[in-house]
N, C-alpha and C positions, 0 to 999 in steps of 0.2 A: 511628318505628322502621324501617318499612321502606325509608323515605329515604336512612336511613343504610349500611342494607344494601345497597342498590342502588347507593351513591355509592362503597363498601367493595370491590366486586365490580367494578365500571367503573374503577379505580382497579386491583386487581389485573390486570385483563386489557393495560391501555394501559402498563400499565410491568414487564411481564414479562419475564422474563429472555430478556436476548440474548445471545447467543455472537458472538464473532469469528471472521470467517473465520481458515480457516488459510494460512498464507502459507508458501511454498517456497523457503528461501535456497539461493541459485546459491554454489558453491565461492569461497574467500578469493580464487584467480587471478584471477575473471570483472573485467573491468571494460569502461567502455564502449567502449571503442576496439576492445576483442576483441567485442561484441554488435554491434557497426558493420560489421564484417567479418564477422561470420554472417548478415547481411542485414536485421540488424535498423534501423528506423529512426527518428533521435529526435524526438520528437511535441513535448514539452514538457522548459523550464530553468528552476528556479527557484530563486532561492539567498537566502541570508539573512546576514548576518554569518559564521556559523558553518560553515556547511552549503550544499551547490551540489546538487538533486535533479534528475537527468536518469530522464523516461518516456521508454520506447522499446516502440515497435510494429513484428511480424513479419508477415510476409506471411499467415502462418495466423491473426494479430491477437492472438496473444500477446502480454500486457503485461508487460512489466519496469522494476522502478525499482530507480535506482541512487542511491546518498547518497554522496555526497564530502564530507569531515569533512575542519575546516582543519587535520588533521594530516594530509592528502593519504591516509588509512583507506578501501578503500571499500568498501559494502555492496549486492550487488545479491539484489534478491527478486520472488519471482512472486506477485502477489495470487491 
């Protein structure tokens, strides 16, 4: 019985609830061409069929990513 309690409880602590960070969406304008000319620069491109994801880092090491959606849509946010 106390096996079980103890497996009950080790169990509760390793799968507890997580939260997500929160993330800061940049205004509908922002896109990266406009984040290139405020200094920012791009680290990493990675796309997929659907979707082209551009990271970019500022000098203060603010991260930003941007999503281009093949309807040329784009999404930038700050982790």
């Amino acid at each position: 019985m106390k096996v079980i309690v103890r497996i009950a409880l080790c169990l509760a602590l390793i799968t507890g609830a997580a939260s997500a960070a929160e993330v800061e969406r940049l205004p509908n304008e922002t896109t990266v061409n406009f984040l290139v000319e405020k200094g920012y620069d791009i680290v990493s491109v990675s796309g997929s069929d659907y979707m082209i994801t551009y990271t970019l880092v500022n000098f203060n090491r603010e991260v930003v990513t941007c999503r281009v959606g093949s309807d040329d849509k784009v999404l930038c946010f700050k982790p």
